[in-house]
N, C-alpha and C positions, 0 to 999 in steps of 0.2 A: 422571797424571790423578787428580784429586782426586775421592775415590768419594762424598764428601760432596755435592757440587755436580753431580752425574752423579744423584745423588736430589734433589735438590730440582728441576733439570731436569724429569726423569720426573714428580716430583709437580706441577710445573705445567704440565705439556702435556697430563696428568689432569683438572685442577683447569680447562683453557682446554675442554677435552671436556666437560669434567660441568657446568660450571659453567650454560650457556646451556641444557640438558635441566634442570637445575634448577629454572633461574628460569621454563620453561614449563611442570613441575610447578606451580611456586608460583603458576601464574598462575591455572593450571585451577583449582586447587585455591579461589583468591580468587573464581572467580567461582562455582563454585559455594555454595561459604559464602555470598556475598551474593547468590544466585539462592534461595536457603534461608531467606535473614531477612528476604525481603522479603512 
């Protein structure tokens, strides 16, 4: 078993978790800013 590919694995079944809590950080985060400048 290749330890390398066994990490990049782990990092993108990370990267599929975080990723969508991210982009609804980034979403909030947009509308406030533009709830802000308006």
């Amino acid at each position: 078993m290749d330890p390398h590919r066994v990490t990049t694995h782990r990092n993108s079944t990370q990267l599929r978790m975080i990723l969508p809590a991210f982009c609804h950080l980034a979403a909030q985060l947009a509308i406030k800013v533009g709830a802000a400048s308006y």
